[in-house]
C-alpha positions in Angstrom: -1.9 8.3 -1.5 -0.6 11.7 -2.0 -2.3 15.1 -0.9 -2.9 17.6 -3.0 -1.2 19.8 -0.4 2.2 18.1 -1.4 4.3 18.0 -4.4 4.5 14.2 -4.2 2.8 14.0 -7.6 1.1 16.3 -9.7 -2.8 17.0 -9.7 -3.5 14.1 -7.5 -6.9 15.1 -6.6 -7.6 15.8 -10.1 -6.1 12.5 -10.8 -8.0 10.4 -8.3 -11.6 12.3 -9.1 -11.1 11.6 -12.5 -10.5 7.8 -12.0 -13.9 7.6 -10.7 -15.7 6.9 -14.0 -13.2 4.3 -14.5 -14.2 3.0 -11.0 -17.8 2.9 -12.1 -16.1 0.5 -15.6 -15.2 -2.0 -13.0 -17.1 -5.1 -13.2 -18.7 -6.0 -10.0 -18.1 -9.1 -8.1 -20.9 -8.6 -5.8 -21.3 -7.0 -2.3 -19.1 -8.6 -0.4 -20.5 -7.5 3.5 -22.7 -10.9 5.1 -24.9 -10.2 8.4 -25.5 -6.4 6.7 -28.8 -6.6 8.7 -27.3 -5.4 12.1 -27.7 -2.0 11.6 -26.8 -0.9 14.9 -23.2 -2.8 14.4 -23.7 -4.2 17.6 -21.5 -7.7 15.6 -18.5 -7.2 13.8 -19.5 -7.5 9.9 -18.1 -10.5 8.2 -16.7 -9.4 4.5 -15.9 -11.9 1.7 -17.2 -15.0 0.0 -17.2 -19.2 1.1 -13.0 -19.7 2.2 -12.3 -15.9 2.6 -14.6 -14.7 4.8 -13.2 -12.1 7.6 -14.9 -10.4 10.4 -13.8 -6.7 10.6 -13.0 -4.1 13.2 -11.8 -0.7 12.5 -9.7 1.7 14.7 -7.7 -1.3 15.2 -4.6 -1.2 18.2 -4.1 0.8 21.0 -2.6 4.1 20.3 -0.5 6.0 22.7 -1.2 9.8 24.4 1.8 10.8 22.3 1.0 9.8 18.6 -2.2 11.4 16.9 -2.7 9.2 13.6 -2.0 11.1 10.5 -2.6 9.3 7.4 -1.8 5.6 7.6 0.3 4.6 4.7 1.8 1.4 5.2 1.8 -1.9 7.2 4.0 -4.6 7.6 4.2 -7.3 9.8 7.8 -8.9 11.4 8.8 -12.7 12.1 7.2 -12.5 15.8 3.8 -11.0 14.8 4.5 -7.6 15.8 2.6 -5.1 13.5 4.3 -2.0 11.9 2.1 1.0 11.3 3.8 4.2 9.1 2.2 7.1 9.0 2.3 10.5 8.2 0.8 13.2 10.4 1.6 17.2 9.4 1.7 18.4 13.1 4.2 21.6 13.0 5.9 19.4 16.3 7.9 16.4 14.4 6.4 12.9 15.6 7.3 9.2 15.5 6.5 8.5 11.9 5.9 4.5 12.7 4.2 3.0 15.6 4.4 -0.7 16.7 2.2 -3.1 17.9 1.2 -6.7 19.5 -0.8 -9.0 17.7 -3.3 -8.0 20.2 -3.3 -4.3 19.4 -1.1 -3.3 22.4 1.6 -0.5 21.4 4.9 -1.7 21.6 7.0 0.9 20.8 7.5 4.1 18.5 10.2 6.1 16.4 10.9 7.8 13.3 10.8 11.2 13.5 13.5 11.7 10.8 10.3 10.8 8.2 7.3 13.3 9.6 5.8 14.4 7.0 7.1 11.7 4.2 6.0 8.6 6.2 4.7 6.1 3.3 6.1 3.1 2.4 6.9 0.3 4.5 8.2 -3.6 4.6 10.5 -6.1 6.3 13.1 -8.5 4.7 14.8 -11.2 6.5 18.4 -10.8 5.7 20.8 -13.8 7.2 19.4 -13.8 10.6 18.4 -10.5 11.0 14.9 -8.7 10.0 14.7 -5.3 8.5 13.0 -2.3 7.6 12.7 -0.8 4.3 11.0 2.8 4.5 10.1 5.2 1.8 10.0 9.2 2.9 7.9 10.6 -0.5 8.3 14.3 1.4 12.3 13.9 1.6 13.1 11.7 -1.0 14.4 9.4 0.6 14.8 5.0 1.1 16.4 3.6 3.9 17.2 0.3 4.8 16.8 0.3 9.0 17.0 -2.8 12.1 13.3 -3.0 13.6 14.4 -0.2 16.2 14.6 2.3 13.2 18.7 2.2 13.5 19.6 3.4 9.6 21.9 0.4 8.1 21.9 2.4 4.8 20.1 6.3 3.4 19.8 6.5 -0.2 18.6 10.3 -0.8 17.4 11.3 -4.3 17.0 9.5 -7.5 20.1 7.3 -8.7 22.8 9.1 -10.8 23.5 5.8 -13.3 20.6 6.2 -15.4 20.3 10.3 -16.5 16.8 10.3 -16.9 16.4 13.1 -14.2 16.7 16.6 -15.6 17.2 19.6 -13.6 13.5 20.2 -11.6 12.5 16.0 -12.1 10.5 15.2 -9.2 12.1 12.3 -7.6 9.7 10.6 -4.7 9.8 7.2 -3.8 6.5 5.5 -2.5 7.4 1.6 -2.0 10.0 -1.2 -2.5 9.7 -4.9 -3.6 12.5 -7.3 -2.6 14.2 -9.4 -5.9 14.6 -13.1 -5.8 18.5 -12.7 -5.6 18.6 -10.9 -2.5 18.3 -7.5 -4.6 15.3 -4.8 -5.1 13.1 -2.3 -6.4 12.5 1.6 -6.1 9.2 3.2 -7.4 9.5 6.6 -7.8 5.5 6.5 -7.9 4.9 10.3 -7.0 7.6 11.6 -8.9 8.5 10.5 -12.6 7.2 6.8 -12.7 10.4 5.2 -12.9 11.6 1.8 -11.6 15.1 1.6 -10.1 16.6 -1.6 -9.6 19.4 -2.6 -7.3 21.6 -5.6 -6.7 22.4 -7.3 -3.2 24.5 -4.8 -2.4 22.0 -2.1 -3.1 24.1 -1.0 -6.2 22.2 0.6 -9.2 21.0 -2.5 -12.2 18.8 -0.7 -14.6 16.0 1.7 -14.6 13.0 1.3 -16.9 9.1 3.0 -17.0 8.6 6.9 -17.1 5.7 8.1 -17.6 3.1 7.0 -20.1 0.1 4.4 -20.9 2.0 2.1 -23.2 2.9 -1.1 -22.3 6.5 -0.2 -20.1 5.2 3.0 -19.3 3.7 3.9 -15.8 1.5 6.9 -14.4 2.0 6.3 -10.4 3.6 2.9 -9.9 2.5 3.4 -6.3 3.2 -0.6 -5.3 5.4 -3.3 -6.4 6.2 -6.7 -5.2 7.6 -9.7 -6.3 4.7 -12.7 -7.2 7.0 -15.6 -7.2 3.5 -18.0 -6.2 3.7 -21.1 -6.1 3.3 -22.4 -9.8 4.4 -19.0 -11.5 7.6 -17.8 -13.1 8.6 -15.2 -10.6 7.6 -11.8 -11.8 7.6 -8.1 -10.2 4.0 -6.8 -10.5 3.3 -3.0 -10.4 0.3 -1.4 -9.0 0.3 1.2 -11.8 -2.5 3.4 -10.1 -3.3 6.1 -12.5 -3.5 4.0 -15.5 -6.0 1.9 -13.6 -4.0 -1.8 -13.8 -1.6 -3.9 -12.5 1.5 -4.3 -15.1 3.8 -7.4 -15.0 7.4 -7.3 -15.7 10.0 -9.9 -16.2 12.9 -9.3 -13.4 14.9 -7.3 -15.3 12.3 -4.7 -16.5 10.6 -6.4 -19.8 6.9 -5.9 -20.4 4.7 -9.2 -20.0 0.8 -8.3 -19.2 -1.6 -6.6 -17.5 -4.5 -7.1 -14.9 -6.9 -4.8 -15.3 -9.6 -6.0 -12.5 -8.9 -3.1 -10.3 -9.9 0.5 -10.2 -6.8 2.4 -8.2 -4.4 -0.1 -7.5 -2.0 0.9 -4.0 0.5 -2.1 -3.3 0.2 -5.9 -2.2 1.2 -8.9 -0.4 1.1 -12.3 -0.8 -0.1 -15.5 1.0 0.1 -19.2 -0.5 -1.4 -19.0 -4.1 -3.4 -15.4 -2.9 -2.0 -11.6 -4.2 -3.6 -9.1 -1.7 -4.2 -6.0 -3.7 -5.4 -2.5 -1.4 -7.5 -0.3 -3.5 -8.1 3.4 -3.0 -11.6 2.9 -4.6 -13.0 1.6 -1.3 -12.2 -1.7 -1.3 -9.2 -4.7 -1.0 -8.8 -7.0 -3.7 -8.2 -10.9 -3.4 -6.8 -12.6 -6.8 -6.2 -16.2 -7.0 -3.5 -18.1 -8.7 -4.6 -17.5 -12.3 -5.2 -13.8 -11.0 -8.8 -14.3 -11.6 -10.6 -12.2 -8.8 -11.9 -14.2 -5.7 -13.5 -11.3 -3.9 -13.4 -7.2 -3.6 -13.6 -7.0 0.6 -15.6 -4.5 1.5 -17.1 -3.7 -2.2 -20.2 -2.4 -2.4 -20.6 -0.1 -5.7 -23.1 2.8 -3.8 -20.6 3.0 -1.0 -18.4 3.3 -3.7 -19.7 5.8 -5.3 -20.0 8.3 -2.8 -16.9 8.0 -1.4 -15.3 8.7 -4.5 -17.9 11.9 -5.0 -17.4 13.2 -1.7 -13.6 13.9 -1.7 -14.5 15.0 2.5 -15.2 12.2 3.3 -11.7 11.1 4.2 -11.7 13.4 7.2 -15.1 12.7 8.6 -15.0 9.3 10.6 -18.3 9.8 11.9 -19.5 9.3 7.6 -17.7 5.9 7.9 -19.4 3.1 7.6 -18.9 -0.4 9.4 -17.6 -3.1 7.5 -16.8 -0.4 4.5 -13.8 1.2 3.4 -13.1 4.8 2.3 -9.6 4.7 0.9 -7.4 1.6 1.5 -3.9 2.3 0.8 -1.8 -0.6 2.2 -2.7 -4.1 3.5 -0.9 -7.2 4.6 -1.8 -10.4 6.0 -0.5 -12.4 9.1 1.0 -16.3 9.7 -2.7 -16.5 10.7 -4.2 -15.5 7.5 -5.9 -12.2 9.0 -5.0 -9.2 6.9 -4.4 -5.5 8.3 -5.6 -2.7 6.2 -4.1 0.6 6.9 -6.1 3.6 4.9 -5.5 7.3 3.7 -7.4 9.1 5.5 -6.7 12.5 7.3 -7.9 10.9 10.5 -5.4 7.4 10.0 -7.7 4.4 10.2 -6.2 0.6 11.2 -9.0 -2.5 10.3 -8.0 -6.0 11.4 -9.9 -8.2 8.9 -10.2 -11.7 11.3 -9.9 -14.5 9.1 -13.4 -16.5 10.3 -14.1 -19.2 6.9 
């Protein structure tokens, strides 16, 4: 999520405290923490319901002498099981903006200075025989398609030209991308001026649709995007339209279907079999099933809630943090496995490797 320290979107602190009444709208689904009796935390806690049940430990992987966590932002996970992690840290000193680890939390390898500062969105596409990174910098502007060592294939700096619906002074900052069914994809300009850019194969402009607004088309912060082509449904792009509190469906070329509104402040996705994985900045990740009926809020618990909404300090006092609770999830993803990685914003970064144990 942005700072209010940035121009990555306007009033965000404003924005996010205000959301909190619409937090407290949410219907519950029930705490969602089992074995809450070990106070001392001695055993990990195990989050969820009967068939998604996790056991949870935070401050996840091992991180090197020269990488201080700023906020995480995004996660993604490659072909061999190695985790991403993309974060952005404000040291004056630039530092490696992504950080890479084993499946058993053992750092890898590092790079990415070119995004300190911007570090946000992250995933990886299989193209032909080859895996790849696409990066969003929301302090530069900037996408770029990249092989997993961070070589650029491709920069695309500012919002597209095709489209003129950037005046002189738009904000133009791109916070995730979602990859199309025809080998194409998606831009949100989510802390800029809520716009979707699509792009063909040959990242080549399509069409641009959104702006911003709360009728159906219109976006405030589409933050997340990604491309729910579960098994059963007509392939869709689904938007985590954060400030208007909803997820908003799309056809692929930028028509209006629906939207979900069982979720508070909706961040991004992923998907696994018939489940959509849905990160929440209200403290909590969101499982939905097929029909998109809500299996289970991990983590949930509508007190916790509460006061980490209320006290906005929170997110830079790990010693406040709770075990088995979130404070601001902001990307998650699973693995071939079925374990999900939870990367939150927080000043402090914060890594949770949910264990997939039922």
């Amino acid at each position: 999520m942005s700072s209010p320290k940035t121009p990555r979107r306007s009033s965000s602190r404003r924005t996010f405290l205000q959301a909190t009444s619409a937090a407290a709208a949410i219907a519950a689904v029930g705490p969602t923490i089992l074995g809450a009796q070990d106070k001392a935390g001695t055993k990990p806690p195990v989050l969820g319901v009967a068939g998604f049940q996790y056991t949870a430990t935070h401050g996840w992987g091992e991180l090197p002498a020269h990488l201080v966590w700023g906020e995480t932002h995004g996660v993604a996970i490659d072909e061999s099981g190695l985790i991403y992690i993309k974060h952005r840290n404000r040291a004056p000193e630039p530092m490696d903006a992504i950080a890479v680890f084993d499946p058993a939390g053992k750092f890898v390898r590092s790079f990415g200075k070119e995004y300190h500062g911007g570090g946000h969105g992250i995933d990886i596409r299989k193209d032909g025989n080859e895996e790849f990174l696409y990066l969003c910098d929301v302090l530069h502007g900037v996408v770029v398609k990249a092989n997993l060592k961070g070589e650029h294939v491709w920069e695309k700096k500012g919002p597209p030209p095709e489209p003129a619906v950037y005046k002189e002074g738009s904000k133009y900052s791109p916070t995730n991308v979602a990859f199309g069914a025809d080998g194409g994809f998606y831009i949100a300009d989510g802390y800029g001026s809520h716009f979707i850019h699509q792009y063909d194969k040959d990242a080549k402009w399509v069409r641009t649709w959104g702006g911003e607004g709360a009728e159906p088309g219109k976006m405030k912060t589409p933050h997340g995007l990604w491309l729910d082509n579960r098994p059963g449904r007509e392939p869709t792009l689904v938007v985590a339209d954060r400030a208007n509190a909803r997820l908003q469906y799309f056809t692929l070329d930028g028509k209006h279907l629906s939207f979900n509104t069982e979720v508070s402040f909706p961040a991004h996705f992923d998907i696994r079999g018939e489940v959509l994985l849905c990160p929440d900045l209200h403290a909590r990740v969101t499982l939905f099933d097929k029909d998109n009926k809500v299996i289970t809020h991990l983590g949930y618990d509508p007190e916790w809630t509460k006061k980490a909404l209320a006290e906005f300090k929170m997110r830079e006092q790990p010693a406040t943090w709770e075990n088995g609770r979130f404070v601001h999830p902001h990307d998650a993803c699973f693995d071939k496995d079925g374990n999900i990685f939870v990367v939150e914003w927080v000043k402090t970064g914060r890594v949770t490797k949910l264990a997939k144990v039922g």
